[in-house]
Backbone bond lengths (Angstrom), bond angles and torsions (degrees), N, CA, C in turn:
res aa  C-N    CA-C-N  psi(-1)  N-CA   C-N-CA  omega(-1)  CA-C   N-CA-C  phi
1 X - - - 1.459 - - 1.537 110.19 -
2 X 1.217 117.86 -44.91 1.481 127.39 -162.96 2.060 99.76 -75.00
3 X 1.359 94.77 -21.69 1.233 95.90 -174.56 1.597 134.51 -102.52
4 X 1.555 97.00 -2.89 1.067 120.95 164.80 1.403 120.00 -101.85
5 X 1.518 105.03 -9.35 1.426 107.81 152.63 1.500 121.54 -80.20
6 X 1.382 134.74 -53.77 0.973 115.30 157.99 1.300 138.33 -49.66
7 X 1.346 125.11 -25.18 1.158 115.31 142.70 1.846 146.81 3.26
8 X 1.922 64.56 -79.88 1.528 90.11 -179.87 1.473 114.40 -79.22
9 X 0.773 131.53 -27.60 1.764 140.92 164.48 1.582 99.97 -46.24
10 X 1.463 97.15 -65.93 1.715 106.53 168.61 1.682 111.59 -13.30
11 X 1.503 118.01 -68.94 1.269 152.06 -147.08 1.360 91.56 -78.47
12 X 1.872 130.68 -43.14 1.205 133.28 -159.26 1.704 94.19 -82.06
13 X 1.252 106.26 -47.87 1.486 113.45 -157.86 1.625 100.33 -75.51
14 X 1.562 124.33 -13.34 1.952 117.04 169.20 1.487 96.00 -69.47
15 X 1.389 144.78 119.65 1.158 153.16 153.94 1.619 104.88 -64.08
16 X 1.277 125.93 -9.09 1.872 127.22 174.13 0.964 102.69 -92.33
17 X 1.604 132.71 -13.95 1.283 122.42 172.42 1.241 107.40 -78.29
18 X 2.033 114.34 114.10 1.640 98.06 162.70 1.469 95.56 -109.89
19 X 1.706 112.02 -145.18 1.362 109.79 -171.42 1.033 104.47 -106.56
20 X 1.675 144.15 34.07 1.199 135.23 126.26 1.505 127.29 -103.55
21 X 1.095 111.39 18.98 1.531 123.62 165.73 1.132 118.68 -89.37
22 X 2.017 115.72 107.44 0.758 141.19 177.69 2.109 129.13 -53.53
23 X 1.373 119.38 166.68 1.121 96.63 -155.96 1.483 90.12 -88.61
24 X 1.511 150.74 -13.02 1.277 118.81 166.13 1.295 106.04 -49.41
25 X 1.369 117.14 -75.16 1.595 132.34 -157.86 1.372 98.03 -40.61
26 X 1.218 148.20 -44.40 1.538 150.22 174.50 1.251 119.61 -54.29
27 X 1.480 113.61 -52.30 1.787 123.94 176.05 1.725 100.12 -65.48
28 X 1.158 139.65 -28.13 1.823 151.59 -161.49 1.646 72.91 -79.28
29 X 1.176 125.85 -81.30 1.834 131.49 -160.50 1.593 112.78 -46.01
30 X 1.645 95.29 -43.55 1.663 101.38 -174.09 1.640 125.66 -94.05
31 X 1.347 98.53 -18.72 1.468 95.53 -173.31 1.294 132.85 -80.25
32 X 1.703 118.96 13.55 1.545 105.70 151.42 1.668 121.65 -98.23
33 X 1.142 95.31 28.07 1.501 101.02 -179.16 1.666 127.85 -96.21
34 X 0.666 131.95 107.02 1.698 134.52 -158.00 1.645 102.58 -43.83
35 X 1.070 110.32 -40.77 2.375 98.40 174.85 1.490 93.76 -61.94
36 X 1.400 143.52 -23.68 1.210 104.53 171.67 1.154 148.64 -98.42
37 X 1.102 100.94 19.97 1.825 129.90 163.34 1.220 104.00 -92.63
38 X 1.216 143.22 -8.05 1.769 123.22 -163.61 1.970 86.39 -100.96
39 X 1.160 115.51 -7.79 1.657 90.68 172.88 1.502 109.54 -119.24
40 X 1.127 104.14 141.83 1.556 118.60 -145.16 1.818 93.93 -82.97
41 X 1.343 122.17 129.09 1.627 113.59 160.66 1.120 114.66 115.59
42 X 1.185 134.92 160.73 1.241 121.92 157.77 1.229 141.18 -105.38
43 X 1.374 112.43 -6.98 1.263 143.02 177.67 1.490 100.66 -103.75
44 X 1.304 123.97 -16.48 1.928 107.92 154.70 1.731 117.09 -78.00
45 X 1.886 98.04 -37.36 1.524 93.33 159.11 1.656 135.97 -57.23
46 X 1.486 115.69 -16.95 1.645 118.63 -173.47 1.291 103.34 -89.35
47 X 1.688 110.34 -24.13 1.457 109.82 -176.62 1.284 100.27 -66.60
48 X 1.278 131.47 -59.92 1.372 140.96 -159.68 1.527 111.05 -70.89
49 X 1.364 113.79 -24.87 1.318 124.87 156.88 1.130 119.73 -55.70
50 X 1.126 117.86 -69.14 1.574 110.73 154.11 1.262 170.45 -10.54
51 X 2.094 88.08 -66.78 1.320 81.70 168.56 1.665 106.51 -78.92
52 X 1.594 126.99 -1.76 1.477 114.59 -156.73 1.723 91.49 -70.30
53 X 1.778 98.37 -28.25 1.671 89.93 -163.78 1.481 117.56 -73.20
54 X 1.109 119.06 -10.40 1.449 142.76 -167.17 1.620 90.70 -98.26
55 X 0.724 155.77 -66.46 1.185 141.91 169.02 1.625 132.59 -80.06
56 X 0.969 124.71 2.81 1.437 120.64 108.86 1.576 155.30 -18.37
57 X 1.296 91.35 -51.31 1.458 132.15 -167.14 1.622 88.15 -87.08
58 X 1.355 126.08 -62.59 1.042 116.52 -163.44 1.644 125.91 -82.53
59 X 1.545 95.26 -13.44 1.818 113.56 153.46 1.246 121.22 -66.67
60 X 1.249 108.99 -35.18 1.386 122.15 -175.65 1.951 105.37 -65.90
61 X 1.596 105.40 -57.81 1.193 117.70 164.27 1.512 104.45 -13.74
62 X 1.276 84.04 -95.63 1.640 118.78 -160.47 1.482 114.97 -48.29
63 X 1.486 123.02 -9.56 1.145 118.15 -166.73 1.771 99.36 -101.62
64 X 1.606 108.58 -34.10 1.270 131.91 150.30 1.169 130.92 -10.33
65 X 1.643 105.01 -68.43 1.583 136.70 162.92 1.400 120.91 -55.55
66 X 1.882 110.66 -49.81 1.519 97.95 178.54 1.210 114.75 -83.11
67 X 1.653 118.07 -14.39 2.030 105.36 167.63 1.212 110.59 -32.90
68 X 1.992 105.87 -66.00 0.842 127.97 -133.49 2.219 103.87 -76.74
69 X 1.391 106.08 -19.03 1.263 107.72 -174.48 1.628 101.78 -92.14
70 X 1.276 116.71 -51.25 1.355 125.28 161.72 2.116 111.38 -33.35
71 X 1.369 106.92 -50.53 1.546 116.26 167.31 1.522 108.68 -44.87
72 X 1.592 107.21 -60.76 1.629 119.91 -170.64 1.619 97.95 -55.66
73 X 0.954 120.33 -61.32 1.432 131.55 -171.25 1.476 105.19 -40.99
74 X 1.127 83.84 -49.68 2.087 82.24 -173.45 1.336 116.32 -62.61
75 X 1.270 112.82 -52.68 1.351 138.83 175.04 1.730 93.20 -42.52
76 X 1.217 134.50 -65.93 1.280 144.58 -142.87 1.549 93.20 -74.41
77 X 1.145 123.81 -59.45 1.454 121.09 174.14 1.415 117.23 -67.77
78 X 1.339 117.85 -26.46 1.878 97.94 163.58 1.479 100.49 -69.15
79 X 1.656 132.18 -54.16 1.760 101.63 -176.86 1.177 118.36 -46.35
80 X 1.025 140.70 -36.30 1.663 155.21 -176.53 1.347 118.34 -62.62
81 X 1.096 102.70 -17.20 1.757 121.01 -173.40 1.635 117.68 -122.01
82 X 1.602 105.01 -6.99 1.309 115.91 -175.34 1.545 94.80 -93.38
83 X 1.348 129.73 146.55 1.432 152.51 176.54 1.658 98.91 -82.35
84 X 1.281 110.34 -42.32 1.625 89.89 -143.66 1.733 88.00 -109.68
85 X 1.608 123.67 24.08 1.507 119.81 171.79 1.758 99.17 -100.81
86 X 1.145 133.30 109.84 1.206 151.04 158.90 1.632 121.01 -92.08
87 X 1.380 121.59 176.22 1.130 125.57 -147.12 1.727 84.21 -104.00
88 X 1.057 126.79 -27.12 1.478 142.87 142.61 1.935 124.89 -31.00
89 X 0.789 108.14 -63.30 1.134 119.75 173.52 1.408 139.06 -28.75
90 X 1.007 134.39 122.48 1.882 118.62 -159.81 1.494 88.63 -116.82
91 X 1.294 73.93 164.46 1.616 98.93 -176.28 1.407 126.04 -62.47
92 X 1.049 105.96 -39.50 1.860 115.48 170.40 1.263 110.85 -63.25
93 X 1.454 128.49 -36.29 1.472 121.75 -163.80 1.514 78.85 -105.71
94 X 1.275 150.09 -30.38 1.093 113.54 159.43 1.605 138.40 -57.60
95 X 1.216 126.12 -24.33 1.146 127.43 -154.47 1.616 91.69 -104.19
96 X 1.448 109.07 -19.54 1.711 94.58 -178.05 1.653 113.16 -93.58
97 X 1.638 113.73 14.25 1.369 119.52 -178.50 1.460 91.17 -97.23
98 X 1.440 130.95 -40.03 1.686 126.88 -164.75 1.810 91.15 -106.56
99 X 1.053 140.70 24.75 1.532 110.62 168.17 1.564 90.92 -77.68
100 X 1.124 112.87 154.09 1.210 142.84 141.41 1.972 90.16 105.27
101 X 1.185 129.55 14.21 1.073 125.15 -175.93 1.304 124.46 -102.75
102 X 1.563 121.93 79.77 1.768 138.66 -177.77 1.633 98.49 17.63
103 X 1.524 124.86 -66.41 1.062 124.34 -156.71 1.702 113.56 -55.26
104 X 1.507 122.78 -30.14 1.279 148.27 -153.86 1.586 110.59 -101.05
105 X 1.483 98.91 -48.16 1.507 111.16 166.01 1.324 110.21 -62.23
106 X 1.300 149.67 -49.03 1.124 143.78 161.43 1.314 145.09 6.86
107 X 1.651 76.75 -63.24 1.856 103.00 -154.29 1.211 97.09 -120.16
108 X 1.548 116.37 140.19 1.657 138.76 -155.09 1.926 85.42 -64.76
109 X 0.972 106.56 131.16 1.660 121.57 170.31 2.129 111.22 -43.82
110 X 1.349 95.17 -46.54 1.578 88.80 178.08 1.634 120.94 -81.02
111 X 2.178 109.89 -10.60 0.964 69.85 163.08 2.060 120.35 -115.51
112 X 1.335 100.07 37.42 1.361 110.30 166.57 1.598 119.27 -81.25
113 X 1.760 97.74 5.87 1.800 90.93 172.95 2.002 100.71 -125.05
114 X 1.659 92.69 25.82 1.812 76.93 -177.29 1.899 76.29 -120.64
């Protein structure tokens, strides 16, 4: 256990490992390093390779998602807070009152129209 945790620390602490770096190219970066001898095999190392990349991936996700809702959010309360955005309002004369305005730049363009 202890050694498949370090391991994986191993895996955290290669900064060349991203999440399409495969498990040769990963073992080439890591293997003069003493955690990667303490787990026995090589096929216990791909597992553990694995799942680190797979969960990665899914931090990576997720962190993705809350920019991006955290973005909406912001966005949503400056229209809400703006006076001169009405139910009236078009899109062109809206968008040429906030270009250049931090809140707008932000957030991915398609989803400033959902």
């Amino acid at each position: 256990q202890k050694a498949e945790e370090d391991f994986i620390q191993l895996l955290f602490d290669c900064k060349e490992i991203k999440k399409h770096t495969t498990f040769r190219e990963a073992m080439t970066l890591i293997s003069t390093d003493p955690r990667y001898l303490l787990v026995m095999g090589e096929r216990e190392r791909e597992r553990l390779f694995n799942d680190f990349i797979d969960q990665r991936g899914r931090r990576e996700r997720e962190e993705t998602r809350k920019k991006r809702r955290e973005g909406m959010d912001k966005f949503r309360q400056f229209l809400e807070t703006n006076s001169s955005v009405t139910v009236d309002t078009q899109w062109r004369t809206f968008k040429e009152q906030v270009t250049g305005h931090p809140i707008f730049n932000e957030i991915d363009k398609l989803d400033s129209l959902t």
